[in-house]
C-alpha positions, 0 to 999 in steps of 0.5 A, spaced: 455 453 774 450 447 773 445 452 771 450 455 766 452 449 762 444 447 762 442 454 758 448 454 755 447 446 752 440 448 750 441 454 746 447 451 742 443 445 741 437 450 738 442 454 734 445 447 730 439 444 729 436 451 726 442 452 722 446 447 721 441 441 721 436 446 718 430 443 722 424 447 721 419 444 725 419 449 732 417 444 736 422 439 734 428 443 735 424 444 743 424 436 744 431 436 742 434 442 745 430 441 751 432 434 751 440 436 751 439 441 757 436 436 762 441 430 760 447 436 762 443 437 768 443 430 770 448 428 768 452 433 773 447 432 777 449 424 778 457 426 779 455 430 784 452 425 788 458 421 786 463 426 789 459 427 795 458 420 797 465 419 796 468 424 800 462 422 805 465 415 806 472 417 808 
């Protein structure tokens, strides 16, 4: 699921700044888009720690 999310955040990323921001530099919208997918990972990836060692702790 995690990985899902991830691919989907980076391709939507890429779509707006393409289309709707209108970035024209590739590298650019690599660093943003890239940027957005691994902050979704970790993201989900500290709330899972979170749950987990929440539930270790009852």
């Amino acid at each position: 699921m995690q990985e899902i999310l991830t691919v989907i955040t980076y391709l939507v990323v890429w779509l707006i700044c393409k289309e709707v921001v209108g970035i024209q530099s590739g590298l650019v919208t690599l660093v943003i888009s890239l940027g957005a997918a691994v902050s979704v990972y970790v993201i989900f990836a500290v709330r899972w720690y979170e749950d987990r060692k929440k539930n270790d702790n009852r």
